[in-house]
C-alpha positions in Angstrom: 143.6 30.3 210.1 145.8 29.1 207.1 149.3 30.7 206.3 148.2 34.4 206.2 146.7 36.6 203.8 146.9 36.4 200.1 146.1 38.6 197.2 145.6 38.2 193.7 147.1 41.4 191.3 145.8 42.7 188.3 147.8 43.9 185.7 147.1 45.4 182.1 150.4 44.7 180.2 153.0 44.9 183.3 151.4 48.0 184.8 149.4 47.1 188.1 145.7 48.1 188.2 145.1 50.3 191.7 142.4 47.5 192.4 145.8 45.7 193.1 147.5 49.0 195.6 144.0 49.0 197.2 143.7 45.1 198.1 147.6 45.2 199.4 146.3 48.1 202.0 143.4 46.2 203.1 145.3 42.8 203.1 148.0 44.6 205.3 145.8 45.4 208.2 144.1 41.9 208.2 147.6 40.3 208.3 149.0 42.5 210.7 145.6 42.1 212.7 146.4 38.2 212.8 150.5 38.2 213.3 150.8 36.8 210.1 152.4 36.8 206.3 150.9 38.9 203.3 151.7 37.8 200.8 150.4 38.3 196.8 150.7 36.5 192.9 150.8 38.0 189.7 150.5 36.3 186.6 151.1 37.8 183.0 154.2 39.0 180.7 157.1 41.1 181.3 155.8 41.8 185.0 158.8 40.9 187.2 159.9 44.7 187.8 155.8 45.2 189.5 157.0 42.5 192.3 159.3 45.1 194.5 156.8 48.4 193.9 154.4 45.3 195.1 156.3 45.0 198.2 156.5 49.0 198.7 152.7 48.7 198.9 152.8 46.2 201.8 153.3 42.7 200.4 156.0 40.4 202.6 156.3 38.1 200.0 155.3 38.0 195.6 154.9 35.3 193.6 155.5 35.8 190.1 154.5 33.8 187.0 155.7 35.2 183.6 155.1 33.9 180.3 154.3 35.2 177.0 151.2 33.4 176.7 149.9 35.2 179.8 150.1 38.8 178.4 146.1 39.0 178.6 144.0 37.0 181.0 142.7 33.9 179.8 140.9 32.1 182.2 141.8 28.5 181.6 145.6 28.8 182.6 144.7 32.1 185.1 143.1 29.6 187.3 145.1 26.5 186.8 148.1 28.4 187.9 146.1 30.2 190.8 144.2 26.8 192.1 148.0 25.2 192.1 149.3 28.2 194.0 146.9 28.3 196.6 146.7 24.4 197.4 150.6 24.5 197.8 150.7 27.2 200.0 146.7 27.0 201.6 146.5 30.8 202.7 144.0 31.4 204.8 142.4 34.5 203.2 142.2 35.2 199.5 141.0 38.8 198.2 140.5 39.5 194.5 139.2 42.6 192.8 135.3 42.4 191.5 136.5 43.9 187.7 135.8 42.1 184.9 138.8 39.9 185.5 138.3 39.0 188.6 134.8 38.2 188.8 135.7 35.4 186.0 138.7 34.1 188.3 137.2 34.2 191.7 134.6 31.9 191.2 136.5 29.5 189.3 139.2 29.4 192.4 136.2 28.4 194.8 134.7 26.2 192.6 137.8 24.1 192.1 139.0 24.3 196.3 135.3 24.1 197.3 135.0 27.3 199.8 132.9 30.0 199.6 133.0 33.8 197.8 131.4 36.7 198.8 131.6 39.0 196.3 131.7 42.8 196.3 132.0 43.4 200.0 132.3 47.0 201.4 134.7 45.9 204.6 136.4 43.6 205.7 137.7 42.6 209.4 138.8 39.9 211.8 136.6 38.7 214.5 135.0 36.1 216.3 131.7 33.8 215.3 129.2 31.7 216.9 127.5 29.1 216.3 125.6 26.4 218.5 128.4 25.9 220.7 131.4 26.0 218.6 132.9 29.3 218.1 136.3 30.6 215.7 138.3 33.3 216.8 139.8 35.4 214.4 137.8 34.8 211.2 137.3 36.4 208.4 134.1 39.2 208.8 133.2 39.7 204.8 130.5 42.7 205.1 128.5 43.6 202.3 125.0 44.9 201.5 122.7 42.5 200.9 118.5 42.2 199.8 119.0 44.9 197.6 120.6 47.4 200.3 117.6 46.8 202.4 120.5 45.0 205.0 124.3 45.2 206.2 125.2 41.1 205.7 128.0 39.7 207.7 129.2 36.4 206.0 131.7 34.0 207.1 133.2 30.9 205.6 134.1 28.7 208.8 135.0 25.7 207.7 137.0 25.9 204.5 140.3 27.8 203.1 141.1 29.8 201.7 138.2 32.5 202.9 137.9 34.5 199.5 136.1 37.7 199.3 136.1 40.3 195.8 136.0 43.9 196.3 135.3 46.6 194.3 137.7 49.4 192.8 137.7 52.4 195.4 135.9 50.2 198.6 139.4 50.7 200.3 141.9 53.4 200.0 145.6 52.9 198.4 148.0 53.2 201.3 151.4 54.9 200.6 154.5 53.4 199.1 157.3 52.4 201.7 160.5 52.0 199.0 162.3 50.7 202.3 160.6 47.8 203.1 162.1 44.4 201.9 160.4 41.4 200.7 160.7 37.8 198.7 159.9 38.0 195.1 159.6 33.9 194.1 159.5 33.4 190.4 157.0 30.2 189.2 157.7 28.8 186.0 154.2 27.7 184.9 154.1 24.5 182.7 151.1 25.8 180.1 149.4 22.8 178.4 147.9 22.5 175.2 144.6 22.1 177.1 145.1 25.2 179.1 145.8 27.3 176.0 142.6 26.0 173.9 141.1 29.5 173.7 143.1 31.6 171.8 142.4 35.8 172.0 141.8 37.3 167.9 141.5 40.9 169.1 141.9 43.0 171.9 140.2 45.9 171.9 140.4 49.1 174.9 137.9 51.2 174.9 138.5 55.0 176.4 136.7 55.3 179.7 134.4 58.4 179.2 133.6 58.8 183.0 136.6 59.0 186.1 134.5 58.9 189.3 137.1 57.3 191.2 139.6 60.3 191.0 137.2 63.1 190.5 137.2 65.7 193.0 133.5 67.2 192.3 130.9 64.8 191.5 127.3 65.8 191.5 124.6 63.2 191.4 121.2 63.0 190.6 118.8 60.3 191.6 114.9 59.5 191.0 114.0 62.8 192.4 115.5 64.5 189.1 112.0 62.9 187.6 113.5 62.1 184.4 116.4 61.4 181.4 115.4 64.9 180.1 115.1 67.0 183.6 119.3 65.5 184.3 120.4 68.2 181.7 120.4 70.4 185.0 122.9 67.5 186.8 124.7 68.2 183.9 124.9 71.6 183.8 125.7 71.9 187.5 128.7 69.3 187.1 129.6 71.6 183.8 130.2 74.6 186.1 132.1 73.2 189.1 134.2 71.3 186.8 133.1 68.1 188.3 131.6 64.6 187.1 128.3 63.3 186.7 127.1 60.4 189.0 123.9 59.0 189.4 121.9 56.5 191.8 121.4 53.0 191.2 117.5 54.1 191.2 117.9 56.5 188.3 120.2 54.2 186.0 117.7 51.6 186.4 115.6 54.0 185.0 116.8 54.8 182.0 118.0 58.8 183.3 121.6 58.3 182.4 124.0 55.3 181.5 125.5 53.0 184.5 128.8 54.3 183.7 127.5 56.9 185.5 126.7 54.9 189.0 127.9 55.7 192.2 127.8 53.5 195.1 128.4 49.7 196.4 126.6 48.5 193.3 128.5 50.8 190.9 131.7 53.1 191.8 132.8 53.8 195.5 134.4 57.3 195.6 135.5 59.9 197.7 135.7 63.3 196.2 136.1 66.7 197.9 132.6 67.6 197.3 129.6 65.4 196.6 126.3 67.0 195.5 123.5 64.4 196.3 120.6 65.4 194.4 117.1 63.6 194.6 118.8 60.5 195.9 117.1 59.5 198.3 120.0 57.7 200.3 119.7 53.8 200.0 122.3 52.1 201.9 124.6 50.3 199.3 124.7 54.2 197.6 125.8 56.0 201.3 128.1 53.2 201.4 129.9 54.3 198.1 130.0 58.0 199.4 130.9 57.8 202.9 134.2 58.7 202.4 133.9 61.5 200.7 135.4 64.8 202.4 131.9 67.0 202.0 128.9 65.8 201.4 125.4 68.0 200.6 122.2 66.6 199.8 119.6 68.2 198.4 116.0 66.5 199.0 112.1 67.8 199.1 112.2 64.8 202.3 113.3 66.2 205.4 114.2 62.6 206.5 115.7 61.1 203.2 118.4 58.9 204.7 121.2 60.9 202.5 120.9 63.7 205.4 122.6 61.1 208.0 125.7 61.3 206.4 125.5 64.8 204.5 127.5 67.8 206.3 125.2 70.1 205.0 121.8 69.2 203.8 119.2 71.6 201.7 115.2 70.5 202.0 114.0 72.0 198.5 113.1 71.1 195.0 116.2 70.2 193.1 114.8 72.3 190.4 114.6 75.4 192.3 117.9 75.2 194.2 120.4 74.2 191.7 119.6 77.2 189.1 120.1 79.3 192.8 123.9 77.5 192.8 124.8 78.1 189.3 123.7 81.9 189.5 125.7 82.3 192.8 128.7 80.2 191.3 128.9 82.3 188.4 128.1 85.8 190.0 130.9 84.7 192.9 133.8 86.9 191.1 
């Protein structure tokens, strides 16, 4: 199986990103599930103090590289140092967060150790797989939507390490700290050459994010049943009342009804708020995915068998446009 279960940790100027919290949780299961090490690297500037909260979060062991020309990622001496780590060590799982950072690292990793990548997968477990008449025991599952959510796709790598996988922000839940647990922080001293450091970074610019699905309690989203950019005003306006956030399908981004910051599911944000308002989404399976977890669900759909009602805990057959003024009025009036 390789020598347990690695992953990689984002950071933004020492402070780890929660992709990093969420991985550690996942990575801790799968480790524990096989008897064997987790372990995790971190590579920037001034990032030494992360490596114990690192091991509070579930990490045995941390490697650490730490060098001023690291501060931001650049992807020439990110993976060199990565690609040297891993063939050292050969873990036997890799997972790496799909953010802009890592889906520029993951690839590169595989590439250079020749496995495979599944990227953005929804779960992950250990099992067995068959094929012919060969079969490997405790492998890694990498689940994931697939043929554009038409299909639940089970991949495996079999025959190479490490067996990588990327997952998105929110796909697994941030376990709580343990400040008693003990681990090994091993500092690296990476060697950077003038090769690695050929790209240089002029500006770095960080833009405000106007829209926090991940933490919001209240999200209500429309889909292709809101009919169009204009008609999501009433989204809006029900989000604007409940304090909540705006979300959308994949479906009605496409479209052109509201920007993909506002996307919820496998193919945009996984969340789990209090209360999810599912309106005119129809329920494809990478967005019920993304919402599973939420703590209420309630659709609202002119289809009596819109796939959203599976998972909803209450469900309202109506027009969107006729039920949500109904909600605001009551909402308002409730007092």
């Amino acid at each position: 199986m390789g020598n347990g279960v690695w992953v990689f940790i984002e950071n933004d100027s020492g402070a780890v990103a929660d992709i990093g919290f969420e991985l550690l949780g996942k990575g801790r299961e799968l480790a524990d599930r096989l008897g064997s090490e987790l372990a995790c690297f971190i590579i920037g500037h001034k990032i030494s103090d992360a490596a114990h909260e690192l091991i509070a979060y579930g990490a045995d062991k941390v490697y650490v590289a730490d060098d001023s020309q690291l501060a931001r990622y650049l992807t020439l001496p990110y993976a060199r140092i990565a690609v040297d780590l891993i063939k050292k060590f050969r873990p036997g799982i890799l997972l790496i967060g799909a953010t802009s950072t890592g889906r520029d690292l993951a690839p590169r990793i595989a590439s250079h150790l020749r496995t495979g990548l599944t990227a953005d997968c929804t779960d992950l477990q250990i099992g067995e797989y068959k094929f012919g008449k060969k079969t490997w025991n405790e492998i890694l599952l990498q689940i994931r939507p697939a043929f554009g959510g038409n299909v639940i796709a089970t991949i495996v790598t079999p025959e190479t390490r490490p067996q990588m996988a990327t997952v998105r922000e929110g796909v697994f839940k941030k376990h709580a700290a343990d400040s008693s647990r003990r681990g090994q922080v091993v500092q690296l001293n990476p060697v950077l050459t003038e090769q690695d450091m050929i790209l240089k970074i002029v500006e770095h610019v960080k833009a405000e994010k106007r829209v926090n699905l991940k933490s919001a309690k209240i999200i209500v989203s429309g889909g292709m049943g809101v009919g169009s950019k204009e008609n999501f005003g009433i989204i809006h306006e029900l989000a604007g009342v409940l304090n909540g956030q705006v979300g959308a399908s994949r479906a009605a981004v496409d479209a052109g009804y509201i920007g993909r910051e506002h996307q919820v599911g496998q193919t945009g944000t996984t969340v789990r708020p209090n209360l999810y308002l599912a309106c005119g989404i129809s329920g494809a399976i990478q967005h019920r995915a993304g919402i599973q977890e939420s703590n209420r669900i309630v659709a609202i759909n002119t289809d009596p068998h819109a796939p959203i009602f599976s998972i909803a805990q209450y469900g309202i057959i109506g027009d969107l446009n006729q039920v949500i003024p109904k909600i605001i009025k009551a909402y308002k009036n409730k007092d």
